[in-house]
N, C-alpha and C positions, 0 to 999 in steps of 0.2 A: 732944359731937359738933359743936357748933355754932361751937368752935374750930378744929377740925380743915376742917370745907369753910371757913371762913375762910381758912385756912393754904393750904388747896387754890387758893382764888380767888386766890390774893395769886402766885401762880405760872401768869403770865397762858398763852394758848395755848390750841390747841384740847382736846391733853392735857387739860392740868387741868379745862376744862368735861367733859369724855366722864367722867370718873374724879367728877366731881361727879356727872354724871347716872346715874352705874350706885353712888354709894352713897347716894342718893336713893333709889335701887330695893330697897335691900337690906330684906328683910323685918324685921330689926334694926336698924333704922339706930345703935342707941346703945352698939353693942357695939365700942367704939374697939379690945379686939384683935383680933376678929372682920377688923375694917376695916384692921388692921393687915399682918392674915397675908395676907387677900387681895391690897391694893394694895400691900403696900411697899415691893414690889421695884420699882412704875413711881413711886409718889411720889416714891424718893431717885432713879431716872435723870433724874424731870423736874425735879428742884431740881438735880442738875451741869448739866441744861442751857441753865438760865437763871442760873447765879451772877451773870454778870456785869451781867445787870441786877437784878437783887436785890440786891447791891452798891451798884449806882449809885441804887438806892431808897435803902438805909441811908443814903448819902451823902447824899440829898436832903436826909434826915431831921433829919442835923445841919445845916443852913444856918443861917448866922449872922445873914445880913443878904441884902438884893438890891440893885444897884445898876443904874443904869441905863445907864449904860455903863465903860467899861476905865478909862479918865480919872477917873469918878467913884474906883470901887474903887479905883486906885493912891493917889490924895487920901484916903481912908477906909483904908488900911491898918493904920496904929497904931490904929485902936479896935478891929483886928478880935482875936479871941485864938486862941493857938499852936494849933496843926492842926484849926480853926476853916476851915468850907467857905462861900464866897460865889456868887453869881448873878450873871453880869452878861446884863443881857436884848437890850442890842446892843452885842456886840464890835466897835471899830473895827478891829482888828489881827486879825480874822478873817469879815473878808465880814459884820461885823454880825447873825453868827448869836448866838442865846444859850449861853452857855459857863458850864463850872462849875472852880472856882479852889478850892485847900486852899493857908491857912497854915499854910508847912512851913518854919523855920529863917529867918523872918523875912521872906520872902518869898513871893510867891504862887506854886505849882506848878500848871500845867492839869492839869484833868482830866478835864473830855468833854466836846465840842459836843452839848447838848442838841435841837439841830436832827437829830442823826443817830441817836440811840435809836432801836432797832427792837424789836419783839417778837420776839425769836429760841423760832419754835417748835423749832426742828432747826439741829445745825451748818449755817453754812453757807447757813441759808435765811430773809433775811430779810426783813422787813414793814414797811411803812407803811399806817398807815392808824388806822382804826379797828376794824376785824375783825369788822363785823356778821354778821349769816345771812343769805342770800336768802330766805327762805320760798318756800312750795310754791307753783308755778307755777297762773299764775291761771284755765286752761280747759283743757281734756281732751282728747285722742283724738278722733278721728272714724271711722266704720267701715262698710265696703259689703261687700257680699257678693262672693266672686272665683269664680275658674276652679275645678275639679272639685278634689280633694286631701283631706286626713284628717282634717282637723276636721269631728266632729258633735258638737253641743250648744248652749250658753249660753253667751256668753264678755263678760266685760268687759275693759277693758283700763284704765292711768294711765300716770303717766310721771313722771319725775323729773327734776332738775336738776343740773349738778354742776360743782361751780370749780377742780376739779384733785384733791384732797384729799376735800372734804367731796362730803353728796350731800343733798338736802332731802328735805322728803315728799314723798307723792304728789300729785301733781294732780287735779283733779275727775274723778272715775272717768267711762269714755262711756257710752252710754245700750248697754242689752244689746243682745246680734246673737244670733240662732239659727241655725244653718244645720246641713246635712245634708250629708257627702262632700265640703265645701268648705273653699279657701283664702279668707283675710280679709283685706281689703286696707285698713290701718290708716293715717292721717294723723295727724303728731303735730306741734303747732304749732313756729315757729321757736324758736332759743335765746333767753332775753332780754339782754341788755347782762349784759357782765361774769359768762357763764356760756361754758364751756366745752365740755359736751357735755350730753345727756340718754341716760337708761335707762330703758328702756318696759320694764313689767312687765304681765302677763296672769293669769287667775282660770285654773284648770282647769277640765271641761265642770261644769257645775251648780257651781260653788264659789265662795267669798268669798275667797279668800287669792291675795294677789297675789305672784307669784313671777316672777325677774328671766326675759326675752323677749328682749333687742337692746339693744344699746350703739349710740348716735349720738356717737362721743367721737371727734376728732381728724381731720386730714386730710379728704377728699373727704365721709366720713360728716357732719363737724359741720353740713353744710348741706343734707342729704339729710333730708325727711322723710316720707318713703313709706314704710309695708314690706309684704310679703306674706307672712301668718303663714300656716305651715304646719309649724308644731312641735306636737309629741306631749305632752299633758300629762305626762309622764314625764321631758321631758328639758328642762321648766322650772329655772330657778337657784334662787340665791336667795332669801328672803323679803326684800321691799322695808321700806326702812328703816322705823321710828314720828318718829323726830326728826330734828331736822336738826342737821347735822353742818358747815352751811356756814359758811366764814370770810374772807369778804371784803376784802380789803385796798386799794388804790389803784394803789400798787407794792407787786409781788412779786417774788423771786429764788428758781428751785426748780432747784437741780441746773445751776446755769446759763442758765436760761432765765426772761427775764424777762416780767413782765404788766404793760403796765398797762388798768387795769380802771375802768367805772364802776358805779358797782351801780344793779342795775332798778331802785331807788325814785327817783335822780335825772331822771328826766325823758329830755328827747331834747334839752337842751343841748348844747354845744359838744362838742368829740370828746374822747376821753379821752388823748390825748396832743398837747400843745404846745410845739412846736420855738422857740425866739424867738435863738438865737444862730447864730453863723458867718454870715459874707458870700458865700460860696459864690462863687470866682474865678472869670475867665472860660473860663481854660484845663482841661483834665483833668489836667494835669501838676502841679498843686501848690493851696496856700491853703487858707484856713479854708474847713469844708461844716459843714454842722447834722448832717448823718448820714455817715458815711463806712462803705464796706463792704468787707471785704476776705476775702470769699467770694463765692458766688452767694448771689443774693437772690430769694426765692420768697413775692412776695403775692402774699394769700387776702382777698377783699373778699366778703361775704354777700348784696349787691345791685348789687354794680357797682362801680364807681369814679367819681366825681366830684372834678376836679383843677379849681382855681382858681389863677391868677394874676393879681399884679397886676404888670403892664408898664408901665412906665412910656415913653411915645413910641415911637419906631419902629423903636428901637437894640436893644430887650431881644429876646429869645424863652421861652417857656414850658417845652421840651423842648429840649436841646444833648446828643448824644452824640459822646464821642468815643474816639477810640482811639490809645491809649500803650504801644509799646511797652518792659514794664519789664526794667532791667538785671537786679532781683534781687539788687545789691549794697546794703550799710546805705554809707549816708556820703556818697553820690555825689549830683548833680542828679536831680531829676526829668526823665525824656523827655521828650521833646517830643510834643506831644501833636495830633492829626489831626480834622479833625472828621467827623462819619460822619451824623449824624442829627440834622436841625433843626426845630424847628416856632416859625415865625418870630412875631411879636409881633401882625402881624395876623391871622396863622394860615395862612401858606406854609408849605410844608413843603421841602425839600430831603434827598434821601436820595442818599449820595456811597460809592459802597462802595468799599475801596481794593483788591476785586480781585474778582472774579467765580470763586469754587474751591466750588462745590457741584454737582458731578456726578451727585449722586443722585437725578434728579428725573425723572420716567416717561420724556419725551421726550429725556435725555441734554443737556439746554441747563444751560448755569447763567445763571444770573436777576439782575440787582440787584433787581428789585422784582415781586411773586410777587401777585394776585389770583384768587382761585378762587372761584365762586360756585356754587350749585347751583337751577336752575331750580328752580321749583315743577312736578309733575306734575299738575296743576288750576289753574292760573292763571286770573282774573279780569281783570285787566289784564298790558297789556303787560310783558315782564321783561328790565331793561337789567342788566349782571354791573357793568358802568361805565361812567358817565357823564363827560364833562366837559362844564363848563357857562360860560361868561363871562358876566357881565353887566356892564352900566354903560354910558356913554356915550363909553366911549374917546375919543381925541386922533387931529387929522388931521393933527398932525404929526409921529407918529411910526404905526408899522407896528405893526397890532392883529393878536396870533395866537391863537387857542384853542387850539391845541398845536403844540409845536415840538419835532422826531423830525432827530436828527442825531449822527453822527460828529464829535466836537469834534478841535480839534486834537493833534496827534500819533498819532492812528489813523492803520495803515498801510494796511488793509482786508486781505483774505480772497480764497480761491478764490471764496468766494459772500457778497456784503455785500449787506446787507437795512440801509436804514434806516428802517425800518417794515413787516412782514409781519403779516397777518392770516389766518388759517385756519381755515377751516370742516373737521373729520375727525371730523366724528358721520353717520351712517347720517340719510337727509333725504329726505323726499316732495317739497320744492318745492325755490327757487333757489338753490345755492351759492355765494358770492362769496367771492373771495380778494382782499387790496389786495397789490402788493410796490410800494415806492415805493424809487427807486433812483437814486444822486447818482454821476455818474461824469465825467472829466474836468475841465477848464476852465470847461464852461458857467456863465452866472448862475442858472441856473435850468434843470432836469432830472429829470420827473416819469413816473413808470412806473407804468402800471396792467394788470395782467394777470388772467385768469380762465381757470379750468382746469379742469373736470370729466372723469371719467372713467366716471359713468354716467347723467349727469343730462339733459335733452333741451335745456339751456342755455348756451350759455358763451360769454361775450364777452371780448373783448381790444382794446385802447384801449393805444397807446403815442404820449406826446406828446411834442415836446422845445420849449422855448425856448432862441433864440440871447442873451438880453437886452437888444436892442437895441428892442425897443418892447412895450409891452405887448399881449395880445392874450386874448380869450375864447373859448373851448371848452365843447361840450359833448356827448356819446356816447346817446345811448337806444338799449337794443335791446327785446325783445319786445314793438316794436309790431305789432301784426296783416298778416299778408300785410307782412312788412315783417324783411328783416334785419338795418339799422340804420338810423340816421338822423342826421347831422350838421346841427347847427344853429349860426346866432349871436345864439341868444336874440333879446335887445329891442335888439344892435347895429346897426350900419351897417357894420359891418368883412365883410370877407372871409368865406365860409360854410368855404371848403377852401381851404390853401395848398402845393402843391407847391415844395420846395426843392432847389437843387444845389448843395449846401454852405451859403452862404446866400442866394442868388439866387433869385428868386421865377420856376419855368420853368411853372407849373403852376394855375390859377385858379379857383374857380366862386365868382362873385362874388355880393354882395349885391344880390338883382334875381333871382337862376338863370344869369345869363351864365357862358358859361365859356371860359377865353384860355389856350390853350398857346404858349408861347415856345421858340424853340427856340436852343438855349447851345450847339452842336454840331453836326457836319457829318452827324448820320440824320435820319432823318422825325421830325414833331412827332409824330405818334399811327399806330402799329403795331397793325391789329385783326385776328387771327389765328384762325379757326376751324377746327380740326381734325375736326366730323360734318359734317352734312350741314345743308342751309339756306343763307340768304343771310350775308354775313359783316358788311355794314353797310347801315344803312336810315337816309335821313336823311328826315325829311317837317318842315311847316308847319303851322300851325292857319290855316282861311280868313283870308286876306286879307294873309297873310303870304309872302313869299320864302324858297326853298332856295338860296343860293349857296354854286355850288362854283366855287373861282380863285386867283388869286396876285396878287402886286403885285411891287414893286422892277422892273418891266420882265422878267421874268420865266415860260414858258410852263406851260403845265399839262396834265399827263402822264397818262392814264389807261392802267395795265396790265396784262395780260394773260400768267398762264403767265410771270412774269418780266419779259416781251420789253413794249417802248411799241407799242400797236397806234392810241390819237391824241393826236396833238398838236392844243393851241389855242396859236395863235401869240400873240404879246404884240398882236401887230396884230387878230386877230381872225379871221383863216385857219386853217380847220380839215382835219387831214392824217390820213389814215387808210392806216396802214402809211407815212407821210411825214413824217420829221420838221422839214422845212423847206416848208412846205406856197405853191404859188407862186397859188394862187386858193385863195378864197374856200372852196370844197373841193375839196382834191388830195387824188383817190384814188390809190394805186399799187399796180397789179392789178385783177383782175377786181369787176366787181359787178352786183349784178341791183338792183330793186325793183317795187314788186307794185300795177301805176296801178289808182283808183278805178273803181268803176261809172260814176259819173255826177260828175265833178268840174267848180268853173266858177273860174277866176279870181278874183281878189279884189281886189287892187289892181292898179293901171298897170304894168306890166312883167311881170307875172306871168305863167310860162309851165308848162301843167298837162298830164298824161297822162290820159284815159279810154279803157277799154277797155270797147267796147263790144258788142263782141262775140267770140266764138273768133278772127275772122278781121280784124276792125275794131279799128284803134287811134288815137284820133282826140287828135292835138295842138289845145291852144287854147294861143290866148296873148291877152293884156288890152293894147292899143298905149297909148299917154301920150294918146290922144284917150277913153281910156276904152273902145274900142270893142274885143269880144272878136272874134277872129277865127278861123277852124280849118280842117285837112288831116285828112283820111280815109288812113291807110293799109291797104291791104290783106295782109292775113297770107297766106303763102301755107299 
């Protein structure tokens, strides 16, 4: 018997261990035909499917001699003898892997880089490594009680482990749950290194036998470790393995698909796959890469991603995408290739799309560059979707921006060009703001700000323009109290408001409050037009100050009436009423009254006054250059 699992072990795989472990079990182990009739139809499939390394034992077997490299063995030739097999432990004439040589007709024939032996369990699927087991995963389940549903009783739950093929024991069983009418809401720790999925298995109500529950294997599940049990003891699986079946390699090939893997016992060293070749061109059209793909490519990271480079100065970047048009023919050049996606060495990003064709998106826009954020409905603090941020001490010899929003050249523009729009289109209890910022013409500079509501109790609009001939500062406030806007110049001295006509300054309220209209044309400087009722203009003073109203350039000043001039003030100082060449002092033309005092007295020398002093009595005074007031009684009849 003890030949025979010899014979077994010598036919490495995971085969030949399972087919040891079940005649280990046999209540006979000694009955070689017993063990015969059982296994012999997998013994002889598992010996065709290892010949050739069974072979390449045998061959071992006979080694003449080992030498230490090619040069040596060709020097050592004549001692070796006819189809006599040698070692050489570094080939120079092949990459200095170790190689095995047969004397055949006087010469050495290869016969296999020993660097490439694999354990072939399966056509087709080969190994490196060592092929250890994982053992059964080192903590258990966890478990609370869930929502209403069919479980009542006792229930335990384990879990297991698995590397594609094999699957281990259990895990430390969880501490029991009772529940009545209830689903169970089960936690089952992550994978460990170099395991592929896990199988949670469950006791039935009051039982000890763990029968298969959930598969965590592949895709979205291998990271999923929640469940909520609510399976019928009836429609449990399997019974969960006693041994482990696991067989760990480094590198695998199954079916195509390769692993490589580190197994749990190694620690949390470096990662289990290291690239150290290809220079990785500048371009996407051609040159050595470490990895080349020629499919779609779909990682799966279990905690994130963390990407290091090392950049060298200020020429390199971390991230370069680009985009290459391919022929699709063998034989020809590589395209030429576009760049689309940068993330630059200090950490700029540039994103260059070569066309804007994505239709699908709520609002019907296509995007080159897409952010969507979603508030919190409980915020604690403030919530920004995006920020930009500048820091630093910038240069004052050159122009510092925090952002720059513009039509580069060869844009032709649109029925409606927006070089910057912002919009508020959510349902709002407070202020709405919209920016449109909007470059049109020649100007050096052409800034548009508008505000638009349609049921909000706010809306401002501010449209400003620079001609670029000097600099200047602006600034808008609206809901200040009892206030509909407010124009300021800050902490300036410039100008508060500038009225222009084209660029001509016809229009002023300067710094101070003064305010200067110019007039560039043959109308009035200021036209005040009131269509109800009231007065149409009121000019007043504060104590101690002057109202003037008047002209200059030698010119008179016209007050009118219904249209028509009813006075003239002459440039000399003569005032005409319905006269507009007035020849005294005051020329009236037409009739007039006025209404003389109670009791009037002169005031200065020449002064000459009316009192009426009775129905019947109207008595002139006049003040002579002696000072002295003198008066006539007229009688009314």
């Amino acid at each position: 018997m003890t030949d025979v699992k010899l014979a077994l072990r010598g036919l490495r795989g995971e085969s030949a261990a399972d087919i040891i472990r079940r005649v280990d079990s046999l209540p006979n182990a000694t009955d070689i035909e017993a063990i015969d009739a059982r296994f012999g139809d997998e013994i002889d499939a598992l010996a065709a499917g290892v010949r050739d390394d069974v072979e390449t034992a045998a061959a071992l077997a006979g080694v003449a001699t080992i030498f230490a490299t090619k040069a040596a063995a060709d020097a050592g030739l004549s001692g070796i003898a006819a189809n006599a097999y040698v070692v050489v432990m570094e080939d120079e004439g092949r990459s200095d892997h170790k190689t095995l040589y047969q004397k055949v007709g006087g010469v050495y024939v290869f016969v296999a880089d020993l660097n490439t032996i694999t354990d072939l369990v399966a056509p087709g699927s080969p190994r490196i490594g060592d092929g250890r087991a994982i053992g059964a995963p080192p903590a258990g389940p966890t478990l609370a009680e869930g929502a209403a549903g069919a479980l009542t009783g006792t229930y335990r739950y384990a879990y297991t482990e698995t590397e594609g093929t094999g699957e281990t024991p259990l895990s430390p069983v969880s501490s029991p749950i009772t529940v009545t009418a209830k689903k169970i809401n089960v936690s089952v720790p992550s994978n460990r290194r170099g395991t592929s999925g896990r199988h949670l298995y469950r006791t039935a109500a009051g039982g000890s036998v763990y029968k298969f529950l959930k598969a965590f294997d592949g895709g979205d599940d291998y990271y999923r470790s929640e469940f909520i049990d609510n399976i019928a003891d009836g429609a449990l699986g399997a019974t969960a393995p006693t041994s482990d079946s696991t067989y760990l390699s480094s590198f695998e090939v199954t079916e195509s698909v390769k692993f490589f893997r580190t197994h749990p016992d190694q620690g949390d060293g470096t990662g289990d796959l290291t690239i150290l070749t290809g220079n990785g061109a500048a371009g996407g059209g051609g040159g050595a890469y470490s990895i080349d793909f020629y499919g779609p490519c779909l990682g799966r990271t279990r905690v994130g991603t963390v990407y290091q480079s090392r950049v060298t100065g200020d020429a390199g970047s971390h991230f370069i995408g680009y985009h290459v048009t391919d022929t699709g023919l063998l034989g020809v050049d590589a395209a030429a290739s576009t760049l689309v996606f940068k993330v630059g060495a200090k950490g700029n990003l540039s994103v260059s799309p070569l066309q804007l064709s994505d239709p699908s998106l709520a609002d019907g826009a296509s995007l080159a560059l897409s952010l969507v954020a979603t508030m919190p409905s409980a915020p604690t603090v403030a919530s920004i979707a995006a920020q930009l941020n500048a820091t630093g001490a910038g240069a004052a010899s050159f122009t510092q921006t925090a952002q720059s929003v513009a039509f580069g050249a060869g844009y032709t523009g649109s029925s409606a060009t927006y070089a910057q729009r912002l919009t508020n289109s959510s349902a709002h209890t407070g202020i709405s703001f919209g920016l449109d910022a909007r470059a049109t013409g020649a100007a050096a500079l052409t800034i548009g700000v508008a505000g638009f509501t349609t049921a909000g109790t706010k809306t401002m609009g501010l449209f400003g323009s620079g001609d670029g001939t000097e600099p200047s500062t602006a600034m808008f406030r609206s809901g200040i109290p009892a206030m509909a806007g407010a124009f300021t110049n800050g902490s300036g001295v410039g100008d508060i408001i500038v009225g222009l006509d084209g660029t001509t300054p016809v229009f002023y309220v300067e710094n101070g409050g003064d305010t200067t209209i110019k007039n560039v044309g043959t109308n009035g400087k200021l036209t005040v037009t009131n269509s109800g009722g009231g007065g149409i203009l009121e000019l007043s003073a504060n104590s101690g100050n002057d109202v003037k109203l008047g002209s200059t350039n030698n010119v008179p000043t016209l007050l009118r009436a219904n249209g028509a001039t009813v006075i003239t003030l002459a440039t000399g100082g003569s005032v005409g009423i319905n006269e507009s060449v007035p020849d005294y002092k005051l020329d009236v033309n037409g009739t007039f009254g006025f209404t003389p005092g109670a009791s009037v007295t002169p005031v200065d020398n020449g002064d000459v006054v009316f009192e009426l002093t009775s129905n019947t009595s109207l008595t002139v005074k006049a003040k002579g250059s002696d000072g002295t007031v003198r008066s006539v009684v007229l009688t009314l009849a």
